[in-house]
VEXLO-245551 format. One record per residue: residue in three letters; z, y, x of N, C-alpha, C in turn; residue number from 1. Coordinates in nm, 3 decimals, always signed. Each point is the difference from the previous one (the first is absolute). Layout:
! residues N
code;n.z;n.y;n.x;ca.z;ca.y;ca.x;c.z;c.y;c.x;pos
Ala;Z;Y;X;Z;Y;X;Z;Y;X;NUM
...
//
This chain:
! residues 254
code;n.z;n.y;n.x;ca.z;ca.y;ca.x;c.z;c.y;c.x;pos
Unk;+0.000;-0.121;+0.082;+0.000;+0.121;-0.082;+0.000;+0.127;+0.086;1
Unk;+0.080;+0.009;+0.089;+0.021;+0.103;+0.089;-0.158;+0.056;+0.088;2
Unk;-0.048;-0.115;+0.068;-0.158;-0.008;+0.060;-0.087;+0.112;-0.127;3
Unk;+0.015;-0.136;-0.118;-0.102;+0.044;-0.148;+0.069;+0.134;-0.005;4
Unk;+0.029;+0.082;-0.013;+0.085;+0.116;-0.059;-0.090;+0.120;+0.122;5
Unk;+0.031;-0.048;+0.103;-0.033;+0.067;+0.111;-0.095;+0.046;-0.006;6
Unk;-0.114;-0.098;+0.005;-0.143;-0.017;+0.025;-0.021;+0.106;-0.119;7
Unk;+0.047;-0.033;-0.132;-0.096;+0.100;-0.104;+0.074;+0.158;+0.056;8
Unk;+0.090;+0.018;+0.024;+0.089;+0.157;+0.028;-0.108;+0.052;+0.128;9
Unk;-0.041;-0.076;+0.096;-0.093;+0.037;+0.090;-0.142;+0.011;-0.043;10
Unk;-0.045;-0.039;-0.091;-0.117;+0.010;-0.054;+0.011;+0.119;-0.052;11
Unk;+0.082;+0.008;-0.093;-0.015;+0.139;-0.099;+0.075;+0.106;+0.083;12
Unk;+0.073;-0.019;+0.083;-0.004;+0.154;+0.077;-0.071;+0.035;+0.053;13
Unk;-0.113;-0.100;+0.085;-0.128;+0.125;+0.049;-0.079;-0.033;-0.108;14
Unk;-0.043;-0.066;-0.068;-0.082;+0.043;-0.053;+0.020;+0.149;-0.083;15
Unk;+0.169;+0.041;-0.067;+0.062;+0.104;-0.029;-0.064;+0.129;+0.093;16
Unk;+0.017;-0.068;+0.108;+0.039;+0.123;+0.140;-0.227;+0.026;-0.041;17
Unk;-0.053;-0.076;-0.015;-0.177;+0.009;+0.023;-0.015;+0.099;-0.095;18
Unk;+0.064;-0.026;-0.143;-0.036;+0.050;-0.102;+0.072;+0.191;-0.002;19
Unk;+0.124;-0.017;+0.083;+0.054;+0.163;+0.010;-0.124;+0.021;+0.113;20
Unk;-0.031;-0.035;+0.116;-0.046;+0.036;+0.064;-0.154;+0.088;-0.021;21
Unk;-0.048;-0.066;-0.121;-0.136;+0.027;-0.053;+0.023;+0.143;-0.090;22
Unk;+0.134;-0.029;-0.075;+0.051;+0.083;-0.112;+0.035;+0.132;+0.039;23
Unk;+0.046;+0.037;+0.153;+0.052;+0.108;+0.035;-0.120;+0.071;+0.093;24
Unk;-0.133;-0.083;+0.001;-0.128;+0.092;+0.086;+0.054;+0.094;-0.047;25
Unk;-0.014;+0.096;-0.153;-0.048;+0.158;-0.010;+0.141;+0.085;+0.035;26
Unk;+0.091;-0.053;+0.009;+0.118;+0.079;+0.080;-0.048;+0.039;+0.149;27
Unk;-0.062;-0.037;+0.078;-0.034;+0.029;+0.123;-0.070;+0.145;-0.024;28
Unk;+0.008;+0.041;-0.105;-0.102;+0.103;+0.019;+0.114;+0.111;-0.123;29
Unk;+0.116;-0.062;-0.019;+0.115;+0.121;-0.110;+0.064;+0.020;+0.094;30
Unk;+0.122;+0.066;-0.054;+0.110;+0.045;+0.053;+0.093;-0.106;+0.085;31
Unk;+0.070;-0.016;+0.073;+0.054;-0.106;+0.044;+0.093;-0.052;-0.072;32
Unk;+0.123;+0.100;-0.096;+0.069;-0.062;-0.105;-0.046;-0.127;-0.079;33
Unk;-0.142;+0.042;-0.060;-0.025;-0.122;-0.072;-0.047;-0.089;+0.064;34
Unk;-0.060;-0.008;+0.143;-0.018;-0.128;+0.064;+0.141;-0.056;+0.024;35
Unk;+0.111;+0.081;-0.009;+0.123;-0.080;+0.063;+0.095;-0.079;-0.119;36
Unk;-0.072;+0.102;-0.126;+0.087;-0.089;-0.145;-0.102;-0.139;-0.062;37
Unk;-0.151;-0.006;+0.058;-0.052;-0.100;-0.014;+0.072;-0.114;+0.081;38
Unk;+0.059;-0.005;+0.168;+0.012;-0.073;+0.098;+0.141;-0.051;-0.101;39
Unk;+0.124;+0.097;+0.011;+0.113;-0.096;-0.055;-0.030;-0.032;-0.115;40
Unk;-0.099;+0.036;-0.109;-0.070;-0.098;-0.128;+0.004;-0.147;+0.078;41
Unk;-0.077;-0.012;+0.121;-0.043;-0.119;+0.075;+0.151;-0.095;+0.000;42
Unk;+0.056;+0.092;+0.070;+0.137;-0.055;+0.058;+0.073;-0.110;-0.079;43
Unk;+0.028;+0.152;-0.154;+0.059;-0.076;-0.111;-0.077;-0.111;-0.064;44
Unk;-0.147;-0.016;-0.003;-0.037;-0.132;-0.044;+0.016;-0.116;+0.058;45
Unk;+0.006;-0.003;+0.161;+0.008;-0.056;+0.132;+0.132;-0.078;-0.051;46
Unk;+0.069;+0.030;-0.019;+0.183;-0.011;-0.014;-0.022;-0.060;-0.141;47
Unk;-0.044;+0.053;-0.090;-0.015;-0.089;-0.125;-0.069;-0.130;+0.020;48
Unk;-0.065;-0.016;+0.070;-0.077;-0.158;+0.005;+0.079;-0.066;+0.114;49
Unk;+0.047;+0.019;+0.042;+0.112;-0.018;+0.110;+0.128;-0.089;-0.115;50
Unk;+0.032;+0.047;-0.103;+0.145;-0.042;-0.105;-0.067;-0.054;-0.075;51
Unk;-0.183;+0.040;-0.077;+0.001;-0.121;-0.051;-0.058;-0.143;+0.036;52
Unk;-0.085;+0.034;+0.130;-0.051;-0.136;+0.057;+0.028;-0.074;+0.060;53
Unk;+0.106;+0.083;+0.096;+0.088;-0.058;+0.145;+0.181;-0.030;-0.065;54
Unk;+0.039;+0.068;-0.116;+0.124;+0.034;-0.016;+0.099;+0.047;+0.055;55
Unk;-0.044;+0.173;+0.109;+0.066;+0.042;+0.101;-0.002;+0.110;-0.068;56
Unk;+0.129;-0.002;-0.048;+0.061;+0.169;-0.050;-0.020;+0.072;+0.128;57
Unk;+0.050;+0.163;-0.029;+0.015;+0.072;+0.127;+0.134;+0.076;-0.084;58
Unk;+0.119;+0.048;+0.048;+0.131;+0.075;+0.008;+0.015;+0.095;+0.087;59
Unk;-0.017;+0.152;-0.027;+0.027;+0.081;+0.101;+0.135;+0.065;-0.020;60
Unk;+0.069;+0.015;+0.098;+0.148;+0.040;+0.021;-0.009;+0.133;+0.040;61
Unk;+0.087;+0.105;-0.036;-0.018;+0.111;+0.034;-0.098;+0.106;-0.010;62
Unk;-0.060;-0.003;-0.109;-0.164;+0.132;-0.010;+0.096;+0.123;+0.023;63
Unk;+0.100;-0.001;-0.053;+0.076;+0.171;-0.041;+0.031;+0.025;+0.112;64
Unk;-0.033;-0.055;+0.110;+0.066;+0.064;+0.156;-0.157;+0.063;+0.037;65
Unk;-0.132;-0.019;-0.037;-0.139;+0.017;+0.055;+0.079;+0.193;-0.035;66
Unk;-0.012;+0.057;+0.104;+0.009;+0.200;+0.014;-0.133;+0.074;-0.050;67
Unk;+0.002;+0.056;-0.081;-0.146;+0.075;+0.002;-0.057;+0.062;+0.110;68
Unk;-0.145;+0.025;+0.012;-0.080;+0.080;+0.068;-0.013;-0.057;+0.179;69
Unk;-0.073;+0.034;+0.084;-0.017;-0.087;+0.113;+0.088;-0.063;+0.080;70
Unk;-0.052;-0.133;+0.034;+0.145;-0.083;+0.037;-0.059;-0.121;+0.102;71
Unk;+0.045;-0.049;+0.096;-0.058;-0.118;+0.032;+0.126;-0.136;-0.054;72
Unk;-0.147;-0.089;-0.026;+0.076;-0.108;-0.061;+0.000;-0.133;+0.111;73
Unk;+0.099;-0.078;+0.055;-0.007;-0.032;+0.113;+0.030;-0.226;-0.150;74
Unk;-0.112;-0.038;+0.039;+0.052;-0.130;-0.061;-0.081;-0.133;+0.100;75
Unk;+0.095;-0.094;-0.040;-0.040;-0.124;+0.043;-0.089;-0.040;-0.017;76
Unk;-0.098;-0.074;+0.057;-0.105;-0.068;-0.025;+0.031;-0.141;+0.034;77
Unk;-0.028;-0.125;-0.090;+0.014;-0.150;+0.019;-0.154;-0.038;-0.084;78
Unk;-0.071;+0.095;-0.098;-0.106;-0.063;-0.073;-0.116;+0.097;-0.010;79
Unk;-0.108;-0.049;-0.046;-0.010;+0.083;-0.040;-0.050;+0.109;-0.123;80
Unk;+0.112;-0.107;-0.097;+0.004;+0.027;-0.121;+0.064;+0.184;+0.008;81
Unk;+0.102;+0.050;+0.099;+0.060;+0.177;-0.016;-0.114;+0.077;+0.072;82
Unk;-0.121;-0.045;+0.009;-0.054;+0.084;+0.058;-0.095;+0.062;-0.135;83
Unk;+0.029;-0.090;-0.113;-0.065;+0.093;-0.137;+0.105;+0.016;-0.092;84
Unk;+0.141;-0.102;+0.020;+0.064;+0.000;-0.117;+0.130;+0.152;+0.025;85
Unk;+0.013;+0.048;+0.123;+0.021;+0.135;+0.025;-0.051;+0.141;-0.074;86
Unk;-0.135;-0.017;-0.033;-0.052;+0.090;-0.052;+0.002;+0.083;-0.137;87
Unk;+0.072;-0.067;-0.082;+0.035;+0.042;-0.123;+0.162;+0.047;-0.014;88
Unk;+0.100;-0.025;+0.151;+0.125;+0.070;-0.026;-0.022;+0.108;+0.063;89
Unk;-0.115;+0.089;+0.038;+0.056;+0.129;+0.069;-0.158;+0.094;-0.084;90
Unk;+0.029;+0.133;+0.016;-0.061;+0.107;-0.069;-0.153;-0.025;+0.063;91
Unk;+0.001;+0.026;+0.138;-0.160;+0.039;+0.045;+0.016;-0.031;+0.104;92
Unk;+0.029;-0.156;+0.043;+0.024;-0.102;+0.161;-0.140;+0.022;+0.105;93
Unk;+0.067;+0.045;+0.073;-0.111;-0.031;+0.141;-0.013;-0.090;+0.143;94
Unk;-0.028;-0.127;-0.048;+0.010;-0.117;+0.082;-0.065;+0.020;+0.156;95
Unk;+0.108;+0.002;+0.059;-0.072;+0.005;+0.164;-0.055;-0.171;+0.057;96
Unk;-0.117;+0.009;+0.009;-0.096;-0.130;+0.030;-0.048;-0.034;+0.125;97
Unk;-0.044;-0.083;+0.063;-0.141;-0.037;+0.094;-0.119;+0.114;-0.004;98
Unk;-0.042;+0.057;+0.089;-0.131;+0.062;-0.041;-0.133;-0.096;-0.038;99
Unk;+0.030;-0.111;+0.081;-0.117;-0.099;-0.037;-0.007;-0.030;-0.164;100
Unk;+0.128;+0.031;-0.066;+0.000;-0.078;-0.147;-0.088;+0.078;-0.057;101
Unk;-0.014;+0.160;-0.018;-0.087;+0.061;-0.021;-0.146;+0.023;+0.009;102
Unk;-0.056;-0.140;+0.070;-0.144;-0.001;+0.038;-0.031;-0.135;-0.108;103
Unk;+0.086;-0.075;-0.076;-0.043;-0.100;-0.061;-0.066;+0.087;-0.147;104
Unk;-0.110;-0.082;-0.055;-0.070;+0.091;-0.123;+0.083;-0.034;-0.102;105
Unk;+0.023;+0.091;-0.053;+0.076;+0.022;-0.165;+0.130;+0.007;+0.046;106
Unk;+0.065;-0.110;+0.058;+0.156;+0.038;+0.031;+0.039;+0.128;+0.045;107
Unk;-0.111;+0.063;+0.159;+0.049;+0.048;+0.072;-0.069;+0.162;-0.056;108
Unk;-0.111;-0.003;-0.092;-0.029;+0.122;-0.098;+0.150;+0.038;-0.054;109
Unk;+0.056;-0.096;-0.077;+0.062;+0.064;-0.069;+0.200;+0.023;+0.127;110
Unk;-0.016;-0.054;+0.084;+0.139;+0.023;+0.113;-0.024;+0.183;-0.022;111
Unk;-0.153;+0.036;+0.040;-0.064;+0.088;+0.076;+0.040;+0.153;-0.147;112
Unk;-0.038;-0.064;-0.126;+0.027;+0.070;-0.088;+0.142;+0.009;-0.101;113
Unk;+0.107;-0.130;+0.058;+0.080;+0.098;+0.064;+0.133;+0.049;+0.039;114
Unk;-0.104;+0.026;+0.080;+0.091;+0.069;+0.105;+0.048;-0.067;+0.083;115
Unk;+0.001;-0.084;+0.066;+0.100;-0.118;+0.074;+0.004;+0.096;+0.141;116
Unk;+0.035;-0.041;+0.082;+0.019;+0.003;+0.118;-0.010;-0.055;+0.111;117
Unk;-0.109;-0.022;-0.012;-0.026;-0.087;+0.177;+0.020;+0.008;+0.128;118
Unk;+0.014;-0.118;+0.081;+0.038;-0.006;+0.120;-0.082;-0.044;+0.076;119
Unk;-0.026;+0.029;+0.133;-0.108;-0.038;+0.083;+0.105;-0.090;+0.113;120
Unk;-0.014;-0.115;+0.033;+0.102;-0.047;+0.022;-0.022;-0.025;+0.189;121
Unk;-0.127;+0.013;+0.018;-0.046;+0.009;+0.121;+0.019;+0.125;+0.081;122
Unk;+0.016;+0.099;-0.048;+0.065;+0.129;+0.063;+0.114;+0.013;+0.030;123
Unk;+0.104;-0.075;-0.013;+0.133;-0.003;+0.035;+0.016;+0.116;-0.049;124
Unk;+0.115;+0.097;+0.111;+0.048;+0.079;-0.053;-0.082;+0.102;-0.078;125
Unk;-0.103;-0.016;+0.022;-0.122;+0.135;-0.060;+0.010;-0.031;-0.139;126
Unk;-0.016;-0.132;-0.052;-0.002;-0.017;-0.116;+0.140;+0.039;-0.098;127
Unk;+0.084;+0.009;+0.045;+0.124;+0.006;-0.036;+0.052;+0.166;-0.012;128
Unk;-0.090;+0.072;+0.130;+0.026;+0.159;-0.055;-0.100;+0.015;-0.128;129
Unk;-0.094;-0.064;-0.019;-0.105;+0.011;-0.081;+0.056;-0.050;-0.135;130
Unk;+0.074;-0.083;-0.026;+0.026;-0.047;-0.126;+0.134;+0.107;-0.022;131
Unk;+0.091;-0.027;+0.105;+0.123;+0.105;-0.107;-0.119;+0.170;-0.010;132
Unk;-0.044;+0.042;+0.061;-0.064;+0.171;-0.065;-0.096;-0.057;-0.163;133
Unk;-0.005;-0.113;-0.020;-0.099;-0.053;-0.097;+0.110;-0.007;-0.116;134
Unk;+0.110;-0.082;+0.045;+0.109;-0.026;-0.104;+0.048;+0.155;+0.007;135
Unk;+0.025;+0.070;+0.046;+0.076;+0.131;-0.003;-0.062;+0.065;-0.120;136
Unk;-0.167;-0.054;+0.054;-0.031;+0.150;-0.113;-0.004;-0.044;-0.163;137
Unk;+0.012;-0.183;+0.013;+0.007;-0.067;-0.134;+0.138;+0.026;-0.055;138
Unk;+0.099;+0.012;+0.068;+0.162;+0.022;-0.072;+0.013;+0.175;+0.015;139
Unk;-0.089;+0.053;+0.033;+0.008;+0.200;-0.032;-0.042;-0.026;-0.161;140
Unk;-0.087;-0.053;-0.028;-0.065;-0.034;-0.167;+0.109;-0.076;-0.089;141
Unk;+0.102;-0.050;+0.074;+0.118;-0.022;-0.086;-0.025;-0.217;-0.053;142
Unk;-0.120;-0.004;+0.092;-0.020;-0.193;+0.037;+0.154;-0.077;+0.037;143
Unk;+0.000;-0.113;-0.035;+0.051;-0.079;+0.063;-0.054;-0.098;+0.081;144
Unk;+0.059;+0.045;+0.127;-0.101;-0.114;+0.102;+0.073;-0.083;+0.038;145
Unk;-0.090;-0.146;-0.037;+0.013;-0.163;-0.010;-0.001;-0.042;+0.157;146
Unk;+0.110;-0.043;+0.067;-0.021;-0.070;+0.143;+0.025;-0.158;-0.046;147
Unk;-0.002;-0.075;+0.068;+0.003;-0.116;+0.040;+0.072;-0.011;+0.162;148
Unk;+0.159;-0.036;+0.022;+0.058;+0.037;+0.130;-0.071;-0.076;+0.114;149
Unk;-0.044;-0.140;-0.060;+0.020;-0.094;+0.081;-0.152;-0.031;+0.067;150
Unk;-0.088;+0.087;-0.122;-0.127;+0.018;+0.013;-0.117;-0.089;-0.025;151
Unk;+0.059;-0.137;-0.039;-0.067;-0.083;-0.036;+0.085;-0.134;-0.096;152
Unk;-0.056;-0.041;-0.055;+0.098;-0.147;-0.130;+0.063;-0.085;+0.100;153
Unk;+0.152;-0.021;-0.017;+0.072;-0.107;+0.117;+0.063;-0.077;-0.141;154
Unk;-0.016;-0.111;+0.059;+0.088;-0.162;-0.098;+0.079;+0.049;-0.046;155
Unk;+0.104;+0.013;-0.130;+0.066;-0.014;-0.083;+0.136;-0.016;+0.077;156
Unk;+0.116;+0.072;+0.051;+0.100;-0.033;+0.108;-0.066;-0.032;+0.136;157
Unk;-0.096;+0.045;+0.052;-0.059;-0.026;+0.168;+0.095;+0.145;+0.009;158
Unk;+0.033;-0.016;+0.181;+0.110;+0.154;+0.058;-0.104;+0.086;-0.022;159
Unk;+0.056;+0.136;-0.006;-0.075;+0.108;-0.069;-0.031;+0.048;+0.157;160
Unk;-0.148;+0.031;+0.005;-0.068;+0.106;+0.102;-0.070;+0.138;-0.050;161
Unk;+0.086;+0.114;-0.015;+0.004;+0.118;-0.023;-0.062;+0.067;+0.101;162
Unk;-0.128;+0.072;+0.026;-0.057;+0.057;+0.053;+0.074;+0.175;+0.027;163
Unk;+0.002;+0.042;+0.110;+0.065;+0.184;-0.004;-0.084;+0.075;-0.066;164
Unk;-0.117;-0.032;-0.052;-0.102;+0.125;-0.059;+0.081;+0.066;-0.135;165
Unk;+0.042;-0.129;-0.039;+0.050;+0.068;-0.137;+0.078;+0.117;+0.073;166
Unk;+0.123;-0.002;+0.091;+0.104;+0.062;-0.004;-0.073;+0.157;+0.075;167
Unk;-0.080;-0.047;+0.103;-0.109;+0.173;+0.007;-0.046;+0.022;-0.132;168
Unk;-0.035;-0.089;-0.101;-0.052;+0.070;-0.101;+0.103;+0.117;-0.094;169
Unk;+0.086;-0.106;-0.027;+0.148;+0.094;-0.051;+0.049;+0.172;+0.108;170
Unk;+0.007;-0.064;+0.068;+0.044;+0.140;+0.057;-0.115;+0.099;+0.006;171
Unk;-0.111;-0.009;-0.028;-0.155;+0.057;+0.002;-0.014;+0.103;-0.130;172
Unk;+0.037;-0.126;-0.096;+0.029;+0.054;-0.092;+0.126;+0.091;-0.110;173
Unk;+0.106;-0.015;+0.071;+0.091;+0.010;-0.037;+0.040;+0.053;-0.173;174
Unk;-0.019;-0.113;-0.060;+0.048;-0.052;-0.098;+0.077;-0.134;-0.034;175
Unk;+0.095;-0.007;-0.140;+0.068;-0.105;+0.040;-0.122;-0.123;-0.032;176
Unk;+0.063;-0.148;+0.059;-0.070;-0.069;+0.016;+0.089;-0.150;-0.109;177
Unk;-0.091;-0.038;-0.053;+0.069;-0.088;-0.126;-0.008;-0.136;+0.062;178
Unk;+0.054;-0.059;+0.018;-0.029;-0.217;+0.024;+0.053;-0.063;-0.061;179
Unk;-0.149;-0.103;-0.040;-0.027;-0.075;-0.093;+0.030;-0.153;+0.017;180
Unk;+0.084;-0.044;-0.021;+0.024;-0.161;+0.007;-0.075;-0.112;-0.100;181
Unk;-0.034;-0.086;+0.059;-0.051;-0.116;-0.113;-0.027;-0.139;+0.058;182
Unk;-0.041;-0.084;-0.124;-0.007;-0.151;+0.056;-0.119;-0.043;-0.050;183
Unk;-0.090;+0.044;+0.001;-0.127;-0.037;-0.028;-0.079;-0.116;+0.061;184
Unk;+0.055;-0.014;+0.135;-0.062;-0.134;+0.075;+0.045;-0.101;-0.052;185
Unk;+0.086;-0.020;-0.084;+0.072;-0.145;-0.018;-0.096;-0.044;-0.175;186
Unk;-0.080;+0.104;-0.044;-0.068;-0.018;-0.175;-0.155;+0.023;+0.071;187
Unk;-0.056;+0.098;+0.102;-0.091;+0.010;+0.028;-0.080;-0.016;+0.151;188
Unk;+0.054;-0.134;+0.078;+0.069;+0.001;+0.152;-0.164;+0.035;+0.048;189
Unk;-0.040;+0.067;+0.107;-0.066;+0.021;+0.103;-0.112;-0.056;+0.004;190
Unk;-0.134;-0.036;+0.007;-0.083;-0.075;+0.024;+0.030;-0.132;-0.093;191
Unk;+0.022;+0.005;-0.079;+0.018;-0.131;-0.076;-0.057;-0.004;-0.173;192
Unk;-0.029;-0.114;-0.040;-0.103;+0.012;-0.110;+0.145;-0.019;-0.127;193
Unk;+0.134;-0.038;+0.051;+0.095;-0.011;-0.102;+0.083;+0.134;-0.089;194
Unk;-0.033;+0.034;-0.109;+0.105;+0.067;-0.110;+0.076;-0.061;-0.033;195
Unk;+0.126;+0.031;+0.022;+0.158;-0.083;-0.025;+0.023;+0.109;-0.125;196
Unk;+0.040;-0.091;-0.086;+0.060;+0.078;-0.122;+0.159;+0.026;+0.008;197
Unk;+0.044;+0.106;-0.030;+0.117;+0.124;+0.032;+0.026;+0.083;-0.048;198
Unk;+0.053;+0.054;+0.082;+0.019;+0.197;+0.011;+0.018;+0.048;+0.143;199
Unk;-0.132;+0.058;-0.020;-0.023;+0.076;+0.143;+0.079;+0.120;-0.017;200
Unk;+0.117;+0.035;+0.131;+0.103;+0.125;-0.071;-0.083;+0.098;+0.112;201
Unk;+0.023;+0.103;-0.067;-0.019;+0.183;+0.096;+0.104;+0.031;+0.001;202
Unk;+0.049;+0.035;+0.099;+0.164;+0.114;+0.029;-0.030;+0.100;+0.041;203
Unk;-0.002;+0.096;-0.045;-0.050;+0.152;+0.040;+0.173;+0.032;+0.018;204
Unk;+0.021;+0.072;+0.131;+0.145;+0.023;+0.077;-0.003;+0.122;+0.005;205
Unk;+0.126;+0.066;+0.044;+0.018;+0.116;+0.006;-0.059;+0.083;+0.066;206
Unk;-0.074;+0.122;-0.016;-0.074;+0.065;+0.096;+0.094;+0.076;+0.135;207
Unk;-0.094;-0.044;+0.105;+0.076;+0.057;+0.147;-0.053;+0.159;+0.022;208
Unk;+0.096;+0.061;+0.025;-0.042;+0.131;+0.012;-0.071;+0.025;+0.086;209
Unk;-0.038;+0.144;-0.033;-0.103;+0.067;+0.131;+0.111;+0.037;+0.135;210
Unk;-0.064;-0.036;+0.125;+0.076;+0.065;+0.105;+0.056;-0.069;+0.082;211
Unk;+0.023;-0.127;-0.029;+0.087;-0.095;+0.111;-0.092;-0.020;+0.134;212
Unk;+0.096;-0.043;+0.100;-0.061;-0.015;+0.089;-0.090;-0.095;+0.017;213
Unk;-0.131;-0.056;+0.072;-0.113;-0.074;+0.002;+0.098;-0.119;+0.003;214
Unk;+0.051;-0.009;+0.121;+0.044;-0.156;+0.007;+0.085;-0.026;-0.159;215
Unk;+0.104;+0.119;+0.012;+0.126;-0.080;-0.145;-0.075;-0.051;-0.103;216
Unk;-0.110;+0.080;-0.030;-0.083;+0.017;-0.093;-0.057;-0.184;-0.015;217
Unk;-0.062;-0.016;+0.099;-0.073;-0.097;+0.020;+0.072;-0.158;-0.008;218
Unk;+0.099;+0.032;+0.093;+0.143;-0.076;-0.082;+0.057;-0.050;-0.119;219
Unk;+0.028;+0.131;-0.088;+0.020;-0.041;-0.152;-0.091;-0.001;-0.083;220
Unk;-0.109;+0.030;+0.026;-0.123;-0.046;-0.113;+0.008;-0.214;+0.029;221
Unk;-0.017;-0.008;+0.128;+0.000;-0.199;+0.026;+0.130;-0.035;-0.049;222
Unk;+0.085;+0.012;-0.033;+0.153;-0.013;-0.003;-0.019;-0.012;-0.136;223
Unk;-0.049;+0.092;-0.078;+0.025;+0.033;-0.130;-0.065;-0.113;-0.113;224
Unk;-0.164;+0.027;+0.082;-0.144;-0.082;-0.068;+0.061;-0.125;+0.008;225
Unk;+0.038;-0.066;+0.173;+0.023;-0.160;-0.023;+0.125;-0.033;-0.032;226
Unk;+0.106;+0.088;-0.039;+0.117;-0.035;-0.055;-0.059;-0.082;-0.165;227
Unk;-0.052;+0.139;-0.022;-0.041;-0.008;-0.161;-0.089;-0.104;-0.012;228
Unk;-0.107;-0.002;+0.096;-0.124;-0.145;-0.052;+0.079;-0.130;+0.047;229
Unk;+0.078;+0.023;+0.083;+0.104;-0.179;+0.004;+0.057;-0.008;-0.127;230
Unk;+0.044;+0.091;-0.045;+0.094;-0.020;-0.129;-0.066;-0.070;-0.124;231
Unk;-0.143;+0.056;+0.005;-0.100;+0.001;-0.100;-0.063;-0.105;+0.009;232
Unk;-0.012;-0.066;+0.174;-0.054;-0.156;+0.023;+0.071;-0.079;-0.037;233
Unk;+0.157;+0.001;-0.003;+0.095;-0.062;+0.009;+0.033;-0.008;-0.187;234
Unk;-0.057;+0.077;-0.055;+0.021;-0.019;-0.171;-0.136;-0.075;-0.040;235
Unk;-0.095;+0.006;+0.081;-0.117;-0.058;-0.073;-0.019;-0.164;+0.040;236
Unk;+0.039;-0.026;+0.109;+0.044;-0.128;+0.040;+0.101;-0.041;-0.055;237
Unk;+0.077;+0.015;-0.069;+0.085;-0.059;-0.112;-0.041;+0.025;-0.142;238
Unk;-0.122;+0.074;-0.026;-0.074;-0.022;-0.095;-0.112;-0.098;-0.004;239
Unk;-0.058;-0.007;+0.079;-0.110;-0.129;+0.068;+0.055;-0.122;+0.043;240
Unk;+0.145;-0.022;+0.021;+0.041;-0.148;-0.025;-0.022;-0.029;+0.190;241
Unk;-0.010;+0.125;+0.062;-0.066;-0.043;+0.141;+0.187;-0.010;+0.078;242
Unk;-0.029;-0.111;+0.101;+0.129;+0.066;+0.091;+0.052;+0.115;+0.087;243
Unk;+0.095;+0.035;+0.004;-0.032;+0.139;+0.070;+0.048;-0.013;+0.149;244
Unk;+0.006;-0.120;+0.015;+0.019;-0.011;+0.154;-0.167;-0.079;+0.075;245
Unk;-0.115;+0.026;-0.092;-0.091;-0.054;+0.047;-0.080;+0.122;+0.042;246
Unk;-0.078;-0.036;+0.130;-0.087;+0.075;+0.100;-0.064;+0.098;-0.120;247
Unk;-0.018;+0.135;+0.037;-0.128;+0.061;-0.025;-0.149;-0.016;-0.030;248
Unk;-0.067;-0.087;+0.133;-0.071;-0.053;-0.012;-0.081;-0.128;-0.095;249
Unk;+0.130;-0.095;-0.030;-0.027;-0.080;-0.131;-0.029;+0.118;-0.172;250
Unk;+0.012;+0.087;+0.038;-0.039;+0.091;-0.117;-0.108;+0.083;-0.013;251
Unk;-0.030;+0.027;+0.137;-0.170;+0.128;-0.013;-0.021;-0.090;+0.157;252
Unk;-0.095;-0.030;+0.042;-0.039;-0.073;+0.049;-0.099;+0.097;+0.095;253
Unk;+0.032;+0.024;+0.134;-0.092;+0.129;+0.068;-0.159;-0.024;-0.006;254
//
């Protein structure tokens, strides 16, 4: 049942994802608002065929802590189910990406329209003065800009590798900075064709102020995120019947 369940939830989300993709051409050419209330349209259907095909609720903890007006949002990545299901808790999100993602057709039209933020990842530091003056001028417009710390999807409980860009980014920007906890690898693990039926939780945490120092800074954002996503692994593995003294790896599979 679990396989059968799967297979159709993967069918009908891209084919979902083909049919927004076709549906949102004439936004490329409006305002960006309505290309961005078509995308979380996407999101929220995404998530609906998700509970009824796969049987994976989603539970978000904490919306009333999200601060108005520009903010960076600092969250975990394990799937990559938060890289769309993010998009419908914040006003006007600006996802910092790959620059390469932006050269794929239709996906990377619409990264481009909007607004994302790309990274050139071969420039080292060049790329990195280049993206925070990019994010700067997206959170002067009152954006929330979307990082990813670790910079890429790690297993479901694998040790967390937090990259320093975020923490130049924060002080760049100096606004407070929100982190996002979740357990998404354990309902939607990594490279894998399995939907585990659940509740995928979001913990949106207290926002860290503007101003701390780079390192403290950098400190309690990892402290905070993997306090909260152990907690959140550690409830969903006693919802999944899994042991919680078993490897990482027996769960998202690198």
């Amino acid at each position: 049942m679990l396989i059968l369940r799967s297979l159709l939830f993967n069918v009908a989300f891209y084919l979902n994802l083909i049919g927004w993709l076709i549906l949102l051409i004439p936004t490329l050419v409006l305002p960006r608002r309505i290309f961005m209330r078509g995308a979380k349209l996407w999101a929220v259907s995404s998530n609906w065929l998700l509970r009824v095909l796969a049987g994976t609720r989603v539970e978000i903890i904490g919306r009333e802590k999200i601060p108005p007006g520009g903010i960076l949002v600092a969250a975990k990545h394990q799937s990559l189910w938060e890289t769309f299901a993010l998009l419908p808790l914040f006003d006007d999100p600006a996802f910092i990406l790959k620059r390469e993602l932006m050269w794929i057709p239709f996906f990377g039209w619409y990264t481009w329209k909007g607004g994302s933020v790309p990274v050139n990842r071969k420039k080292g530091s060049q790329a990195l003065i280049q993206m925070m003056a990019r994010a700067h001028e997206e959170a002067a417009h009152g954006r929330q800009i979307l990082i990813f710390p670790e910079g890429t999807r790690r297993p479901a409980g694998a040790p967390p590798a937090y990259k320093v860009g975020v923490s130049h980014l924060y002080r760049s920007l100096e606004v407070p900075c929100l982190p996002v906890a979740l357990n998404s690898g354990l309902y939607w693990p990594r490279r894998q064709f399995i939907r585990r039926p659940g509740t995928i939780r979001i913990e949106i945490l207290d926002p860290i102020p503007a101003g701390l120092p780079r390192d403290a800074f950098f400190q309690k954002l990892q402290d905070e995120i993997e306090t909260a996503s152990n907690r959140l692994l550690a409830q969903g593995r006693r919802e999944l019947g899994l042991d919680p003294a078993s490897k990482p790896a027996n769960l998202s599979k690198a």
